[in-house]
Structure formats: structure tokens, C-alpha cells
C-alpha angles and dihedrals in degrees: 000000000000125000105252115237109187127067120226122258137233096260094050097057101040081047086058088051095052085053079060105043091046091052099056091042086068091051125023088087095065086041085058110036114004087115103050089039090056090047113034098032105026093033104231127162117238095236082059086045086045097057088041086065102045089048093044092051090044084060084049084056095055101038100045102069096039097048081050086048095042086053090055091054094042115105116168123156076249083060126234104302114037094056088066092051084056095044100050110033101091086039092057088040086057097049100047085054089046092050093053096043118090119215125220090246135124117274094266094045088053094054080046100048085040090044090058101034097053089048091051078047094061092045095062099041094059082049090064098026107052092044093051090046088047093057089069100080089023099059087054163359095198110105101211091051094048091049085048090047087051096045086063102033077054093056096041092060092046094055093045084049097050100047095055097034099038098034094024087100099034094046087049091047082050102043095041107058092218097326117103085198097060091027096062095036088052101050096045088056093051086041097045098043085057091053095048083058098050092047090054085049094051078048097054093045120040125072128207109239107162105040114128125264115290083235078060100113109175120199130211086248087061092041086049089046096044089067084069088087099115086190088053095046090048091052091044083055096046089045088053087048101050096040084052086054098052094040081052104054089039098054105040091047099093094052094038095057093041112049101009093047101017083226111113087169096069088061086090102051084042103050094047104039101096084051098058100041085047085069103065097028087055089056084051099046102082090055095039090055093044082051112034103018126249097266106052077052101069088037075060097051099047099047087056086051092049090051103041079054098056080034100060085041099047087048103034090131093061121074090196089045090049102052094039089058089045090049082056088044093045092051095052080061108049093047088058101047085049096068115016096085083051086055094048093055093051085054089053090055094044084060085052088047085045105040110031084234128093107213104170103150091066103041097047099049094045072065090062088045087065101053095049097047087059093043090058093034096048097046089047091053088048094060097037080062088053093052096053101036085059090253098175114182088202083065121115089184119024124213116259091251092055082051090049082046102055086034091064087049104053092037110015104053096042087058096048093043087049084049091052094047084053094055096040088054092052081071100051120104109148088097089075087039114044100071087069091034090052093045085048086053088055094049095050085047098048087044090044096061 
């Protein structure tokens, strides 16, 4: 592989952080709301919902390696990344429209119709993810410019994140005219026609500068070879935990705010908290890291977390309580999801460094794997604690064992997913070694031309 020579530019980062913020446009909704939608306006049971998400990770399952896979074969004078990000990105705009339409069909037919389209949803969304996660390790080795690349791709994904989580409701209310069916198909097309916009962008834009040579043949044996990357196992890991966290919360919001508070008008704030304190704490994480490490940043992170969670549960009688602890929780967070792309594509440089073989397809998205198992699994057993807590959406008042229900999964499961983060980062040791490791990569490129 050749030693790139030319930093990236401005354009090229802040187009990398549309890709981002696009993305996250088309799917934050369903992030969001997919599961009230299915059971308060299509009607569905949550043992239906239930099922929707399993089968839907299961196609995660499938899609994620050999997206990664395909990547690694992929060679286009765009590179191997950036084809797929002009392929997919009217085919993940389509399927987010088709998962929040409901069809004039019979109760079965509709699990059915919602069954197919949310898993056509997930496919092309690992089509658009993976690549663009992929690009990170693939735009640069420099290490200020891949802080600077992740900044914006931070922001990017905050912003997308805050538009649909903290507006969504506001923008169906709006859009609807009084009808949450209308309301919700109408806002994810305009949504979703934005973020379609902004992923081209992030196509036009951006260059390929640290792929491996074209000669480069991996075979499955390498692919297979390159999973033995304890620091990458242990940031896959990390990545799983803090996306749980944040499918949890989101999720969980609506019902939280409205039958564990009382108070349906703290959803929004809620919902859209951790976006908006993303913003400032990703424009503070490339100095944070230079001072502190990466990986005391993400202990950091976690113990705020920890402590935003005891805090919220401690206060929930107090509205002002309640949002200041989510403010320390929201900030652990955010300090996690701002550097731990930047770590996983160290890691990705410590397997070349290992093995003598960059496989970065694969391994990132294996990352992405990750994310998007925890985002299935998590809402299924959500919805599996609902179902056994009572929880009834015809309801007007729940029982106190579907509250208890809705409250462990707002609170519980967040605490238990920032322990386990704690734990996983004990076990990380590539930030005292990469410097040398990185220097020892420069000299095999230079050597190798």
C-alpha cells in the first residue's frame, strides 16, 4: 500500500460528516419510533413486534460480514467504499418510507407487510452503513486528520440524530394534520429525501487514500485470521454496548415520559438530549484524546453514564433533576461515540501491523455488525420486558409491573450495558503502543514502493 501524501481537506471531512448526518436522517426515526409506531398506529402485538425485530437482526447477521467481505473485493476507480454509498442510497431512502407506511390490509397481512419491509429496511441499511463506516480507516493514516474526519462525522451523526429524535413528533403532529399514520410516512420521506442528498454529497466528495493494494488477494483464511485483534474485539464490543445504550434510551423515551414521569412532554427533550450535547463534546474530543488518551476517555465516559443513570432514578420526581442527570449521562455518551470509530480504526492498523495484511472491509464492518445486532436484540428484548411486565398500548393507565417494566429499561439496562464497557476497556493497550506501531507501518510502505 502506498504511503499517502496528501491531507485531506476541509471539504472532504465535513462531506464525510454529511454521509453521517444523512444517514442517520433515513433512520433515526425507526431508531426512535419504529416500535410505538408498530403498536399504537399499526396495531401490532409485542410479541409480533417482538418476532419483526429477531428476524430482522438475524438478516443483520447475514448482511454485515459479507458486505464487509464484498468491500474487500471491491475494487472501482471511486474505491471500495464510496460505489456502494451511490448504489444504496435511494434503496435505503425506499425502505424507510415502506416500514412506516401501513397498508389497507387485514391484521396478519400487516405483520406480514411490516415483517418484509423492516427487514428490506435493515439490508439497505448495512449497504450504506458498513461502507460509510468503512471510509474511516480508508480516507487516512494521519492522525490529526482522522481525529478531524471523526469530529465531523461525529457531528454529522448528532445532528442527524437530533432533527429526527428531538422534531420527529413534532414534524408528524405537523405533517399529519391530526393523523400519526400520515404524519410519520410523510416526515420520513421528507427525512429521508434530505439524507439521500447529503450521502451522495459525502460520495462526490470524499477520496480514498489508505485502501490496500489492488495485487492484495485475501483469502477467507486471512479474513478468518484478521478476528484475532484483541484491541479490535474489545472496540467492537464497546461500539455493541454504547449503541444499546442509546437504542435503549430512545426507544424506551416515549413510554418512560409518559407512564413512569406523567410527563409526555419531557419525551422530546429526552429523546433529543444526547444529540444536542453530542454537538459541543465532538468539537472537544480531538483535544481531549491528545490530552487524556482514548481510552480513559471512554472509562470517562462510562462512569458519567453510570452515574446520569443512578442519578435520573434517584430524582425521577424532579423535571429539573431529571434532565441535569441526563445532561451527565448524555455526555458519557457522547464522549464514547466520539472516539471510538477513531480507535477502531487504530485497531485496524495494529492487524495490518500483525498480520502483514490490511483487511479493513471485514473488520469494520464486523463493527457495524455489532451495532446493529444490539440495536435488533435490544429493541426485541424491550419489548419481550414489556410483554411480560402487561404493558397494553389500548391502555389509558398501566399496572405497576408494565411501569416497572418500562422503568428497567430505561434505567436498568443502560447501567448494566456502561458496567460492561468498563470492564471491556480494563482490557485495551494499543493507545501506549500505536505511536511505535504506526512509525513501524510507514517504514513497511515506504520499503514496499
Amino acid at each position: 500500500m502506498k504511503t499517502p501524501t496528501k491531507e485531506m481537506t476541509w471539504l472532504e471531512k465535513v462531506s464525510f460528516g454529511c454521509g453521517n448526518m444523512g444517514l442517520c436522517l433515513c433512520t433515526t426515526m425507526i431508531t426512535s419510533f419504529s416500535m410505538y409506531f408498530y403498536s399504537n398506529v399499526m396495531g401490532l402485538t409485542m410479541a409480533q413486534i417482538s418476532t419483526i425485530m429477531l428476524i430482522g437482526g438475524i438478516a443483520d447477521a447475514i448482511s454485515d460480514p459479507l458486505t464487509g467481505i464484498f468491500i474487500d473485493k471491491t475494487n472501482t476507480r471511486w474505491g471500495k467504499a464510496r460505489p456502494y454509498l451511490l448504489v444504496f442510497a435511494i434503496p435505503l431512502a425506499a425502505a424507510c418510507y415502506a416500514v412506516f407506511t401501513v397498508p389497507n390490509m387485514g391484521p396478519d397481512a400487516r405483520y406480514i407487510y411490516a415483517l418484509v419491509t423492516y427487514v428490506l429496511y435493515t439490508l439497505a441499511y448495512t449497504l450504506i452503513c458498513i461502507p460509510q463506516n468503512c471510509l474511516i480507516p480508508a480516507l487516512t493514516d494521519n492522525s490529526k486528520d482522522r481525529l478531524d474526519v471523526n469530529m465531523c462525522g461525529t457531528l454529522g451523526t448528532n445532528i442527524g440524530q437530533f432533527i429526527p429524535s428531538g422534531l420527529g413528533l413534532t414534524l408528524v403532529a405537523i405533517l399529519g394534520g391530526g393523523s400519526e399514520e400520515s404524519g410519520f410516512s410523510r416526515a420520513i420521506l421528507l427525512l429521508s429525501v434530505l439524507g439521500v442528498l447529503l450521502i451522495l454529497m459525502d460520495f462526490k466528495n470524499t477520496n480514498e487514500r489508505c485502501n490496500p493494494p489492488k495485487e492484495q488477494k485475501a483469502t477467507l483464511r486471512d479474513i478468518l485470521r484478521s478476528m484475532k485483534n484483541l484491541p479490535w474485539f474489545l472496540c467492537t464490543c464497546v461500539s455493541l454496548l454504547v449503541i444499546a445504550t442509546v437504542v435503549v434510551r430512545a426507544s424506551q423515551a416515549v413510554y418512560f415520559a409518559t407512564y413512569v414521569l406523567e410527563n409526555p412532554g419531557l419525551a422530546s427533550p429526552l429523546l433529543s438530549i444526547s444529540s444536542v450535547i453530542g454537538i459541543p463534546v465532538a468539537l472537544v474530543i480531538p483535544f481531549l484524546a491528545t490530552k487524556l488518551g482514548k481510552r480513559n476517555l471512554v472509562l470517562l465516559g462510562s462512569i458519567m453514564g453510570v452515574a446520569g443513570n443512578v442519578g435520573v432514578y434517584l430524582f425521577k420526581h424532579s423535571s429539573f433533576m431529571i434532565m441535569f442527570w441526563s445532561v451527565i449521562l448524555s455526555l458519557g455518551i457522547g464522549v464514547i461515540n466520539g472516539i471510538i470509530y477513531v480507535m477502531s480504526a487504530e485497531c485496524i492498523d495494529y492487524g495490518e501491523w500483525k498480520m502483514g495484511i490490511r483487511i479493513q472491509g471485514f473488520l469494520m464492518a464486523f463493527v457495524g455488525f455489532a451495532v446493529k445486532v444490539a440495536n435488533s436484540i435490544c429493541t426485541m428484548l424491550l419489548s419481550l420486558i414489556l410483554g411480560w411486565g402487561g404493558y397494553d398500548a389500548t391502555a389509558a393507565v398501566q399496572s405497576e409491573s408494565a411501569i416497572r417494566a418500562i422503568e428497567f429499561n430505561y434505567l436498568g439496562l443502560p447501567l448494566i450495558l456502561f458496567v460492561l464497557i468498563i470492564v471491556c476497556m480494563l482490557f485495551y493497550n494499543l493507545d501506549k503502543q500505536y505511536p511505535a506501531i504506526r512509525d513501524e507501518l510507514e517504514k513497511r510502505r515506504a520499503a514496499a514502493q
